[in-house]
N, CA, C and O atoms as a GROMACS GRO file, in nm:
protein
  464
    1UNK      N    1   0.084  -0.117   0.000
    1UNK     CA    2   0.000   0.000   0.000
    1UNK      C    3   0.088   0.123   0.000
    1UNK      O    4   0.208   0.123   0.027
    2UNK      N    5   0.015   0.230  -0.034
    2UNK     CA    6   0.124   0.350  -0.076
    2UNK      C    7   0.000   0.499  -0.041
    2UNK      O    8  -0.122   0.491  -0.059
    3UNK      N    9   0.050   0.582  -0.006
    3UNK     CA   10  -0.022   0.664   0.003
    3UNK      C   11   0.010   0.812   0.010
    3UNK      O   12   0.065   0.860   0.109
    4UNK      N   13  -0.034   0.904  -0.128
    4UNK     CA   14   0.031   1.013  -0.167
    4UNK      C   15   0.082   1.124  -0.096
    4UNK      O   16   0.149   1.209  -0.154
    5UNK      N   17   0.044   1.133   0.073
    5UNK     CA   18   0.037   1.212   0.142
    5UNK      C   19   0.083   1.135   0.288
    5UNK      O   20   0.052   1.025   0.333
    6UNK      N   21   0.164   1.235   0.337
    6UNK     CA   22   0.228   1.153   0.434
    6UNK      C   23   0.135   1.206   0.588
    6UNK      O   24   0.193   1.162   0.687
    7UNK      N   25   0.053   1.260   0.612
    7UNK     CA   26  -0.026   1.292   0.690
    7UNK      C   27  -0.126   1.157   0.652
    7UNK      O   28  -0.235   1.162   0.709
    8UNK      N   29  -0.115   1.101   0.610
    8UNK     CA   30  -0.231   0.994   0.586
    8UNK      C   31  -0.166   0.863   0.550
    8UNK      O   32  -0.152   0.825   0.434
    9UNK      N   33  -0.117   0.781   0.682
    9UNK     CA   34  -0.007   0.700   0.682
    9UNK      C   35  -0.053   0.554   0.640
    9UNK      O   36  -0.145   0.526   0.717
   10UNK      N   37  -0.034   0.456   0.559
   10UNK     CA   38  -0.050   0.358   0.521
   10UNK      C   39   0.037   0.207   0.582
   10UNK      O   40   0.155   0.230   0.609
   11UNK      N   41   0.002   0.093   0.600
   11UNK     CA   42   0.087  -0.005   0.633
   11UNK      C   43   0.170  -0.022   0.469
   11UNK      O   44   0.103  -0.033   0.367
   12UNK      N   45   0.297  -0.020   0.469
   12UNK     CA   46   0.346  -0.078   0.347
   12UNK      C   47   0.287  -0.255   0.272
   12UNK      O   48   0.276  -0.291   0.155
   13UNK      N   49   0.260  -0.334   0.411
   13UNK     CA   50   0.171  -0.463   0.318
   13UNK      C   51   0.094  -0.501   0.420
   13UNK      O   52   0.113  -0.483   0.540
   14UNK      N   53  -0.006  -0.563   0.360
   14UNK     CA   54  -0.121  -0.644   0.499
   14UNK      C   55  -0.092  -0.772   0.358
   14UNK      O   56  -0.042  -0.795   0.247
   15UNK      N   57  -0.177  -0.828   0.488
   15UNK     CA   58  -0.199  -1.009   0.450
   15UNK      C   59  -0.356  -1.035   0.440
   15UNK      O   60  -0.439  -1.008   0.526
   16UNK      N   61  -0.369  -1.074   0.358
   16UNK     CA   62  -0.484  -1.174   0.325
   16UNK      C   63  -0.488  -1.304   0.364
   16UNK      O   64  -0.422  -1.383   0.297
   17UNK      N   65  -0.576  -1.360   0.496
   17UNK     CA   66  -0.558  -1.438   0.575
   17UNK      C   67  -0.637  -1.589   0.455
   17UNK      O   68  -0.736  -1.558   0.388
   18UNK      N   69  -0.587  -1.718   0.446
   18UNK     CA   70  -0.605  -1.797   0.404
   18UNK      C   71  -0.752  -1.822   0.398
   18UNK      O   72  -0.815  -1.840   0.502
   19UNK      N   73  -0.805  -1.823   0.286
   19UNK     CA   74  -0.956  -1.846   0.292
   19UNK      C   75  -1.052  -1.724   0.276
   19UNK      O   76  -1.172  -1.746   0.291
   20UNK      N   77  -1.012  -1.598   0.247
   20UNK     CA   78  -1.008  -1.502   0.276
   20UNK      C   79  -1.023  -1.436   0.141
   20UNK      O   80  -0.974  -1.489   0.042
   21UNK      N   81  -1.074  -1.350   0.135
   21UNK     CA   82  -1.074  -1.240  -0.019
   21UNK      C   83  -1.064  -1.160  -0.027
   21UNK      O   84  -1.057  -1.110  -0.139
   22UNK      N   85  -1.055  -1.060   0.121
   22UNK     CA   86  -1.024  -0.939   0.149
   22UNK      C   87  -0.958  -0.889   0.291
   22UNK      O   88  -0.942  -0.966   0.386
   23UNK      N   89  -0.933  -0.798   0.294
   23UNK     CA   90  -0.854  -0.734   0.404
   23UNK      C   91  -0.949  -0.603   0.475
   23UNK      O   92  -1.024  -0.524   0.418
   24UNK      N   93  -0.918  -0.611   0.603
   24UNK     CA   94  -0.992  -0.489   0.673
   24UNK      C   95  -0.874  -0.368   0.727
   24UNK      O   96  -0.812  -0.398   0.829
   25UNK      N   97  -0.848  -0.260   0.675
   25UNK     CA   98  -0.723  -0.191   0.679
   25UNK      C   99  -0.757  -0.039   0.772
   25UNK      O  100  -0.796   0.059   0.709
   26UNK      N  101  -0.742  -0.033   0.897
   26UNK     CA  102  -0.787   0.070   0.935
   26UNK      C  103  -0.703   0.219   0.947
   26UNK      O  104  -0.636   0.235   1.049
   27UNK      N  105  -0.705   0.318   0.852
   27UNK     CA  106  -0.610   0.434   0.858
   27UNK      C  107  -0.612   0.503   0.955
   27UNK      O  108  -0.723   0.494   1.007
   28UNK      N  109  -0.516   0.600   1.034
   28UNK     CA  110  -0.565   0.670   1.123
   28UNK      C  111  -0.483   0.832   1.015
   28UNK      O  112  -0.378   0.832   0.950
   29UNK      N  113  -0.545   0.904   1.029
   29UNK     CA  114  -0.459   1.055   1.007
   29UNK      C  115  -0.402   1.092   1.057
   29UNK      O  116  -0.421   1.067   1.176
   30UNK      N  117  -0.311   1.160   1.034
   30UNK     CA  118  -0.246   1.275   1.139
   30UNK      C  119  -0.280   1.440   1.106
   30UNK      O  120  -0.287   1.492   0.994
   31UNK      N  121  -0.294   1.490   1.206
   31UNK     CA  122  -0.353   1.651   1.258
   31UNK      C  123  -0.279   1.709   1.152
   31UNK      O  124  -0.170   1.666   1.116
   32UNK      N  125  -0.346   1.822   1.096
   32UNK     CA  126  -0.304   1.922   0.976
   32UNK      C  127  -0.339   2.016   1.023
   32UNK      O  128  -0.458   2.015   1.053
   33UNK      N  129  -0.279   2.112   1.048
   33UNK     CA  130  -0.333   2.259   1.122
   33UNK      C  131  -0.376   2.326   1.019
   33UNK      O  132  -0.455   2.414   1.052
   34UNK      N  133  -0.343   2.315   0.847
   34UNK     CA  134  -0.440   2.356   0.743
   34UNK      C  135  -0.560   2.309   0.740
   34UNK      O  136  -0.629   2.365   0.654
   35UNK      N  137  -0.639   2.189   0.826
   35UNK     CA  138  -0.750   2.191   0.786
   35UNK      C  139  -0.787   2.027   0.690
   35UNK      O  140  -0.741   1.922   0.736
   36UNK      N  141  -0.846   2.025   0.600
   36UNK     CA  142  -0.871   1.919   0.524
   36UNK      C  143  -0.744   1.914   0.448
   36UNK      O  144  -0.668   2.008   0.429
   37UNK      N  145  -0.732   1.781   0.404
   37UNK     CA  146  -0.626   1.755   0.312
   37UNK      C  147  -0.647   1.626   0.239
   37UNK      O  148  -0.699   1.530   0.295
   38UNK      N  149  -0.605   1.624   0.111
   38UNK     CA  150  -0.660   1.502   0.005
   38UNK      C  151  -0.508   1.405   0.008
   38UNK      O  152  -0.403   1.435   0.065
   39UNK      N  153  -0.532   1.306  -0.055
   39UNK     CA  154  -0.446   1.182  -0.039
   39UNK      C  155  -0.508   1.087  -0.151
   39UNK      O  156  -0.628   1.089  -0.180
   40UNK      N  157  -0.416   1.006  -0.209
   40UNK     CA  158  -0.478   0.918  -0.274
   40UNK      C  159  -0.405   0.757  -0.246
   40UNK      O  160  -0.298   0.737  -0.303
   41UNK      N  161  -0.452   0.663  -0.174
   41UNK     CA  162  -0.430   0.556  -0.160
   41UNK      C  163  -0.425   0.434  -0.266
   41UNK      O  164  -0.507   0.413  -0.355
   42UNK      N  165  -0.336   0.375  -0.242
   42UNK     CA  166  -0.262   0.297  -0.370
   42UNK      C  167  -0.218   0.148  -0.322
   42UNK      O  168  -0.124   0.126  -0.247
   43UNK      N  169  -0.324   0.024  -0.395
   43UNK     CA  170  -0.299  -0.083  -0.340
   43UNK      C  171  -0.252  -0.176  -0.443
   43UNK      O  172  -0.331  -0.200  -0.534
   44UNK      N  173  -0.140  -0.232  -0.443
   44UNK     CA  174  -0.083  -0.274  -0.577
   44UNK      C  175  -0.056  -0.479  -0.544
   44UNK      O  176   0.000  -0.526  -0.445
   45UNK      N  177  -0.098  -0.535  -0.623
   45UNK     CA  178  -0.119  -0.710  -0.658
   45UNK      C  179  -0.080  -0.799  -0.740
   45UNK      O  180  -0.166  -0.865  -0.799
   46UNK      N  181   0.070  -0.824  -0.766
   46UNK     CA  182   0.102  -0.872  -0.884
   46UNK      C  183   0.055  -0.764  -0.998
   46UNK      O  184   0.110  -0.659  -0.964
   47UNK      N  185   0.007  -0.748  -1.073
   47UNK     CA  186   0.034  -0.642  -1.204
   47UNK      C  187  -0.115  -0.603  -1.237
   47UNK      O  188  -0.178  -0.623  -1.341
   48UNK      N  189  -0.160  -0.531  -1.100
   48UNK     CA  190  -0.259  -0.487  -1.047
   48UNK      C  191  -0.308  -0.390  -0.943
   48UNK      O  192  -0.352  -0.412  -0.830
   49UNK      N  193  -0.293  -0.289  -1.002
   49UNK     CA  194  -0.295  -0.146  -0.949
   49UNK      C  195  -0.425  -0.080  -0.906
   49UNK      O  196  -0.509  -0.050  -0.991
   50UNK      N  197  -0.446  -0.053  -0.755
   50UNK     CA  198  -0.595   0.000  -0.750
   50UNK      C  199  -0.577   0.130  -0.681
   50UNK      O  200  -0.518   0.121  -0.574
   51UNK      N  201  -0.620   0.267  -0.722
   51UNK     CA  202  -0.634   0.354  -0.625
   51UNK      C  203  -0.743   0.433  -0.648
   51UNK      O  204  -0.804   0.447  -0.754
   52UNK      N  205  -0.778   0.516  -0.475
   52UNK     CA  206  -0.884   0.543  -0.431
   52UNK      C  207  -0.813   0.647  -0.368
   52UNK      O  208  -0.711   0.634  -0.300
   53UNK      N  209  -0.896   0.795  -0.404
   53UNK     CA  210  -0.850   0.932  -0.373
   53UNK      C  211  -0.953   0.963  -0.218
   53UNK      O  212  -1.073   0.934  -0.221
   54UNK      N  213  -0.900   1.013  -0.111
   54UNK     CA  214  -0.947   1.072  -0.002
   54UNK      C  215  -0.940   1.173   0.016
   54UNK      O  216  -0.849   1.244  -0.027
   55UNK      N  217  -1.046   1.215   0.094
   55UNK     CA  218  -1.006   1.358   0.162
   55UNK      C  219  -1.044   1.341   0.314
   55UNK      O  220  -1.133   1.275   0.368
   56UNK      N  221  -0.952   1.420   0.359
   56UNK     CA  222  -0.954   1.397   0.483
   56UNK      C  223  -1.020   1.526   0.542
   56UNK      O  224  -1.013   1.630   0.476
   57UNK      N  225  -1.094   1.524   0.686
   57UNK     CA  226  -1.140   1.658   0.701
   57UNK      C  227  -1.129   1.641   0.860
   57UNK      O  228  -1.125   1.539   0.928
   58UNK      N  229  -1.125   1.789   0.898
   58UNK     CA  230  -1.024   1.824   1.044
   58UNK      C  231  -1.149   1.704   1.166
   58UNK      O  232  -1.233   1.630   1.114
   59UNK      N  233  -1.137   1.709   1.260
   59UNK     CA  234  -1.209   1.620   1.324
   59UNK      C  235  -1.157   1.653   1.471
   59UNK      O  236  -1.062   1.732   1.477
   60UNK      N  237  -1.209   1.603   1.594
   60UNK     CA  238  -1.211   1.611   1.730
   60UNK      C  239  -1.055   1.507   1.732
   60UNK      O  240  -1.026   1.398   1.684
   61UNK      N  241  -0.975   1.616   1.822
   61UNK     CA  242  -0.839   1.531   1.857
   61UNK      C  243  -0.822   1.473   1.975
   61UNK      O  244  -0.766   1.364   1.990
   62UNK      N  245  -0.871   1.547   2.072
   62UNK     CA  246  -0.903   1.557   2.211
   62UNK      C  247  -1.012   1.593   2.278
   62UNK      O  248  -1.076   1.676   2.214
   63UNK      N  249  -1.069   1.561   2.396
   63UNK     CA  250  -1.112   1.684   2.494
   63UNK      C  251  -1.087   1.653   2.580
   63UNK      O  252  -1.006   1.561   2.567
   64UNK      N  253  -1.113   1.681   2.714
   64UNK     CA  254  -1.078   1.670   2.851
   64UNK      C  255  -1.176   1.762   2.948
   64UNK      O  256  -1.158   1.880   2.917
   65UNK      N  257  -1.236   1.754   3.014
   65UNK     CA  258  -1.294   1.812   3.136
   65UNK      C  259  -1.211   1.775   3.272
   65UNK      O  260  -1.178   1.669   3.326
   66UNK      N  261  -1.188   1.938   3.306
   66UNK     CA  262  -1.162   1.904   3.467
   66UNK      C  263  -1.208   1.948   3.585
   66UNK      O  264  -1.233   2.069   3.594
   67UNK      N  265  -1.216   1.911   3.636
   67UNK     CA  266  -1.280   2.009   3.784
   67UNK      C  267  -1.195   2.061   3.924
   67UNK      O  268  -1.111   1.989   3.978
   68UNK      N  269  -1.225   2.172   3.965
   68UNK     CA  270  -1.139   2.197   4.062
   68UNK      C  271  -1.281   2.257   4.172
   68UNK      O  272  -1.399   2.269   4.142
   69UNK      N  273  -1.201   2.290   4.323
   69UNK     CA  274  -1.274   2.299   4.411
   69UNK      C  275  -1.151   2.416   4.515
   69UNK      O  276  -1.092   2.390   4.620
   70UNK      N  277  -1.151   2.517   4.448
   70UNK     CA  278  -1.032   2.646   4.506
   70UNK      C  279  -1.096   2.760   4.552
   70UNK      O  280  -1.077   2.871   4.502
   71UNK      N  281  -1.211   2.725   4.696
   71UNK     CA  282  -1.305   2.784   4.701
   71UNK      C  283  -1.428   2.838   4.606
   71UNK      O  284  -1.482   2.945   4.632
   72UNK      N  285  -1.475   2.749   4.484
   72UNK     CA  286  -1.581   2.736   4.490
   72UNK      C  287  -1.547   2.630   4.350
   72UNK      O  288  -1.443   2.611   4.286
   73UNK      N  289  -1.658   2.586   4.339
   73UNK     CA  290  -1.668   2.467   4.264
   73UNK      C  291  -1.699   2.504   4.071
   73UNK      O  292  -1.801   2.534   4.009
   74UNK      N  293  -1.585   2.487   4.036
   74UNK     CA  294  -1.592   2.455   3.843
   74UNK      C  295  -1.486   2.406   3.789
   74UNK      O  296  -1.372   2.384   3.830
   75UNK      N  297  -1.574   2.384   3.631
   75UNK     CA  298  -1.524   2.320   3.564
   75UNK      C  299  -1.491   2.363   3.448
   75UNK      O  300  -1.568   2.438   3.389
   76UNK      N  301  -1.350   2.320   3.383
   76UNK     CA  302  -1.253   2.389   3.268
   76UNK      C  303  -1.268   2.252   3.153
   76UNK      O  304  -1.211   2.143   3.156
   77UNK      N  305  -1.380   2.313   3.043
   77UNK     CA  306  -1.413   2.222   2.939
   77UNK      C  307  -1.262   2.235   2.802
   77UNK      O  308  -1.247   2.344   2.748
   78UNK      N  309  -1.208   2.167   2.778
   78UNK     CA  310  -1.106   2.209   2.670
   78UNK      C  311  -1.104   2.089   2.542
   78UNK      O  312  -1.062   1.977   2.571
   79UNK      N  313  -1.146   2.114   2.418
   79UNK     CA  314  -1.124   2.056   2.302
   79UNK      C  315  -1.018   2.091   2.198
   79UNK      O  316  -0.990   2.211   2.189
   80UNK      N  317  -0.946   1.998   2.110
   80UNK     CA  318  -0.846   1.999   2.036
   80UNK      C  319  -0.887   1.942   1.883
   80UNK      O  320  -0.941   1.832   1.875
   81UNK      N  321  -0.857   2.027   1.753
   81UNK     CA  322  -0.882   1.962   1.702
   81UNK      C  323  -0.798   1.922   1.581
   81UNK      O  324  -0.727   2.016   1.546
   82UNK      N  325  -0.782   1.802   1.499
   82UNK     CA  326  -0.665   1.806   1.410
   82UNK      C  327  -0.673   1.890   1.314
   82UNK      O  328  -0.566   1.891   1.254
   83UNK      N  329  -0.754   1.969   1.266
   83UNK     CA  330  -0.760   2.082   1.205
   83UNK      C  331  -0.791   2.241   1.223
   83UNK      O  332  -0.769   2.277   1.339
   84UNK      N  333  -0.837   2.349   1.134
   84UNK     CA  334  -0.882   2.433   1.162
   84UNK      C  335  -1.060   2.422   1.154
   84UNK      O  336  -1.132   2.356   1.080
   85UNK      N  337  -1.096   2.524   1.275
   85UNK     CA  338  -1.255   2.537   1.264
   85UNK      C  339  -1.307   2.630   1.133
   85UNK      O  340  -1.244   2.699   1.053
   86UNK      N  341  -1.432   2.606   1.146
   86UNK     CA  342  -1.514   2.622   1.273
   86UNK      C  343  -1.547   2.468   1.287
   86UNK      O  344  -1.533   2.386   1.196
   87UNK      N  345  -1.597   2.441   1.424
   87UNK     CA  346  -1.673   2.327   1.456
   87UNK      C  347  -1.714   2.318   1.559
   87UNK      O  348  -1.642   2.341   1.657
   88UNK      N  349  -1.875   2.274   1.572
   88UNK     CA  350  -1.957   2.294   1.663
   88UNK      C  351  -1.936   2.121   1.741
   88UNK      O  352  -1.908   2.012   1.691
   89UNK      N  353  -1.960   2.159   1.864
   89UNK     CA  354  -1.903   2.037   2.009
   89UNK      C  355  -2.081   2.012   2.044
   89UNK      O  356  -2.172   2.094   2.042
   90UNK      N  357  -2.081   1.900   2.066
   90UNK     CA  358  -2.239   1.903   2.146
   90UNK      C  359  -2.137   1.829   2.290
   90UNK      O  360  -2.035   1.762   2.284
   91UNK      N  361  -2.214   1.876   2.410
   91UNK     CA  362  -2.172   1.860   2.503
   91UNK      C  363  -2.254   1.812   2.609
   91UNK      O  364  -2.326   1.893   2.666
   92UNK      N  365  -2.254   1.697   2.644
   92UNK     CA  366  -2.298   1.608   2.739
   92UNK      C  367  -2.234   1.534   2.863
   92UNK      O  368  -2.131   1.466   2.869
   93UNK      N  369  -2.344   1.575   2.980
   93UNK     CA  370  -2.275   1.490   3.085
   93UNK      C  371  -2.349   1.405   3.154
   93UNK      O  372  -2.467   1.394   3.121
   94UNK      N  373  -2.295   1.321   3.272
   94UNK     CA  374  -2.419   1.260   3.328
   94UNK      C  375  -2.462   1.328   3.491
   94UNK      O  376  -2.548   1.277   3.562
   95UNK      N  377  -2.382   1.453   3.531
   95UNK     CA  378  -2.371   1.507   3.607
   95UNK      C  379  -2.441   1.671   3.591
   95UNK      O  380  -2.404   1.720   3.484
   96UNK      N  381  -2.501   1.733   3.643
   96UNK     CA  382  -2.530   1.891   3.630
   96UNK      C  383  -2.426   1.962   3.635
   96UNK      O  384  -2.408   2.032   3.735
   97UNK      N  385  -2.354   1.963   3.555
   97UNK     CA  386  -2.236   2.094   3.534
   97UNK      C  387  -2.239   2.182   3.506
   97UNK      O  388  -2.131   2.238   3.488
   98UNK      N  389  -2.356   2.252   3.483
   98UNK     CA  390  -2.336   2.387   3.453
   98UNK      C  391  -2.300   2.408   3.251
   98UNK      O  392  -2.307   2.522   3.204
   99UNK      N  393  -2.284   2.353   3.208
   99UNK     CA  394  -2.182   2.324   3.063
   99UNK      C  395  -2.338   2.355   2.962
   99UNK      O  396  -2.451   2.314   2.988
  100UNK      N  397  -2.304   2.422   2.870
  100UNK     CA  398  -2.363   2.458   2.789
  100UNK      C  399  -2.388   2.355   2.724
  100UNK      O  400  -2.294   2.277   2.713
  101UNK      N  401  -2.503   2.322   2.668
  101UNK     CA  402  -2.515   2.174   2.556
  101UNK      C  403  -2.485   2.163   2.430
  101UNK      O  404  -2.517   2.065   2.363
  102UNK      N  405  -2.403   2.290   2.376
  102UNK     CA  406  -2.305   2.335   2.276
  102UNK      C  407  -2.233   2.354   2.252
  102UNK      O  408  -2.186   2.348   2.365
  103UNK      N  409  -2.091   2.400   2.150
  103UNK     CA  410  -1.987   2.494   2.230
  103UNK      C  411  -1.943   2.507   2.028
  103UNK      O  412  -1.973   2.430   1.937
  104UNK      N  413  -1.891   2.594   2.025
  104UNK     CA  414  -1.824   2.619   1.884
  104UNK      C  415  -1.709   2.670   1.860
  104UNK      O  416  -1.678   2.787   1.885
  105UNK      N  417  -1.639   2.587   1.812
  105UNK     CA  418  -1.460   2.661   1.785
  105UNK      C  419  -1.464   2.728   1.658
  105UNK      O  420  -1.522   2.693   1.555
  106UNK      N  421  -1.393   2.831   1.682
  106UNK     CA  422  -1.443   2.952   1.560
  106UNK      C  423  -1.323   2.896   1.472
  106UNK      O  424  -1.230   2.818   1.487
  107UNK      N  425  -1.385   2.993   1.353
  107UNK     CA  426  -1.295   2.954   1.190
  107UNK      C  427  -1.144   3.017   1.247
  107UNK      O  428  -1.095   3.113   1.307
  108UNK      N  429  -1.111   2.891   1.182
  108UNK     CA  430  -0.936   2.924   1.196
  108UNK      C  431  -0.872   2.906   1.316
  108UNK      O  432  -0.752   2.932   1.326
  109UNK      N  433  -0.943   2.861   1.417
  109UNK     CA  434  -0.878   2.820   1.510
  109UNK      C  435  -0.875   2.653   1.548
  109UNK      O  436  -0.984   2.599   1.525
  110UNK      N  437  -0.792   2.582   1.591
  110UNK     CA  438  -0.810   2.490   1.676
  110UNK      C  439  -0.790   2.425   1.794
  110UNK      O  440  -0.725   2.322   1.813
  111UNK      N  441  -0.864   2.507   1.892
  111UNK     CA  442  -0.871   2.445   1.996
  111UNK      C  443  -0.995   2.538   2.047
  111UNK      O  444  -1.049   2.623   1.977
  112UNK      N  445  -1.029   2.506   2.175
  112UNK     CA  446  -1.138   2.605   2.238
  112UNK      C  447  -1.172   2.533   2.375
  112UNK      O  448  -1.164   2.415   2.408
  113UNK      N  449  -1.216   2.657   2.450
  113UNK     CA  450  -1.278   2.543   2.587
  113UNK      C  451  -1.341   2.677   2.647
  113UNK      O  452  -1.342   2.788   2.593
  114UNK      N  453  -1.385   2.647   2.751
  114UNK     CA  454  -1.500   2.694   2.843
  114UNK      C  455  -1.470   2.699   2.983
  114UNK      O  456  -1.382   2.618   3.014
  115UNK      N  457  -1.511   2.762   3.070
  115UNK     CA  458  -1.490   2.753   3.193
  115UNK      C  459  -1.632   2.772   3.304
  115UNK      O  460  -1.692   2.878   3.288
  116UNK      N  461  -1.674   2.702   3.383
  116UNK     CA  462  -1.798   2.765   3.485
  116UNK      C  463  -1.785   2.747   3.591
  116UNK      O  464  -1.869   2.788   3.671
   0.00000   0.00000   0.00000
């Protein structure tokens, strides 16, 4: 396997397990602080060439909630993302936190968080 873009990392070979007709190949990306980025993946078979063009688009890298208690009680919401925004967070807990049930990281940035 081969893949035109090195933010979009490929195994050089998988195996096709005996009995078998196909392979399950799971990519992961890596973070582009530009944002989306295209790639074209390339799977080659004895004298048999297949490729399939991607695009990749920015996505949730992280988040983390924490809480502190430094005379009075809140919480510091913080998201990361492998690209640039905008992108809207829906935000759920199983606790009453105070936390907005939204949150939006503005264009061109990536990261964002909240505090209450």
């Amino acid at each position: 396997m081969k893949s035109s873009n090195p933010y979009l990392p490929v195994p050089a070979t998988v195996t096709v397990s005996k009995y078998y007709s196909s392979v399950y190949v799971q990519l992961t990306p890596k973070a582009y602080a530009g944002g989306k980025y295209n790639s074209t993946v390339s799977v080659h078979y004895g004298s048999t060439t297949l490729s399939q063009p991607i695009t990749v688009y920015p996505g949730l890298s992280a988040d983390r909630a924490t809480s502190s208690n430094n005379g009075y009680d809140s919480v510091d919401f913080a998201i990361q993302l492998t690209g640039k925004g905008p992108m809207q967070a829906d935000i759920a807990s199983s606790k009453q936190l105070g936390l907005p049930t939204h949150f939006t990281v503005p264009a061109d940035a990536t990261a964002g968080g909240l505090s209450t």
